[in-house]
N, C-alpha and C positions, 0 to 999 in steps of 0.2 A: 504494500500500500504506500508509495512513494510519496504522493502530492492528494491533499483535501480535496480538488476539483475534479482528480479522475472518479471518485465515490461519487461526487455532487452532480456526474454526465455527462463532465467534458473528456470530449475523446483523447486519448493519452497523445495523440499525434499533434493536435492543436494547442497542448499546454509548452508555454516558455520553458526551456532549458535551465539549469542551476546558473551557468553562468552570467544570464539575463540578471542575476541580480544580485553579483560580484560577489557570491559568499562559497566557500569551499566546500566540496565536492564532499569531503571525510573530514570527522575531526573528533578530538578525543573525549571518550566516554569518562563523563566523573564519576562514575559508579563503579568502574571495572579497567578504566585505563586506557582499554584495548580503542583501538584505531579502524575496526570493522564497523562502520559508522555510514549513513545516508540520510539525505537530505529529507525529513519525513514534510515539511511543510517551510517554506521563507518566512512564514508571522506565523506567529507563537500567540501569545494571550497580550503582546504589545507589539508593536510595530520594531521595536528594538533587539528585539529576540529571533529564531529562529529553532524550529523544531528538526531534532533528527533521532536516526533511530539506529539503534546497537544492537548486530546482529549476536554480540557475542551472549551479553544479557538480557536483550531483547526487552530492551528498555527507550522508552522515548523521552530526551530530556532536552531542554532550553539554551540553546550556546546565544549569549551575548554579541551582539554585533558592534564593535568598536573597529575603528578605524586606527593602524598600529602608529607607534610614538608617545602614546599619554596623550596628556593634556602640556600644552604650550605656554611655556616660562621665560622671561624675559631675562636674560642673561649679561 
């Protein structure tokens, strides 16, 4: 079950690619570490989040979406 809209009728052929909205492919599970990870949804329960899912512990959990460096300090 990759993406919310294939369930909601949109045909899997019509829906935007992960890259469409610059957020990674795989990335690590906080429950178990492991890196066997996919994209389950781009919005999460805020607009800042992103859902994905672990194939290892077959868990679906929240990755944060920031953009890398922090935050911007005047030096």
């Amino acid at each position: 079950m990759p993406f919310y809209w294939i369930d909601a009728g949109m045909p899997q052929g019509d829906r935007p690619p992960e890259e469409d909205y610059g957020l990674p492919a795989s990335v690590e599970c906080p429950f178990c570490r492991d890196s066997d990870t996919q994209l389950e949804n781009p919005f999460g329960s805020v607009l800042s989040v992103a859902q994905y899912y672990c194939r290892r512990c077959r868990t679906i959990f929240e990755w944060v979406k920031r953009t890398s460096g922090g935050p911007k300090t005047d030096s």
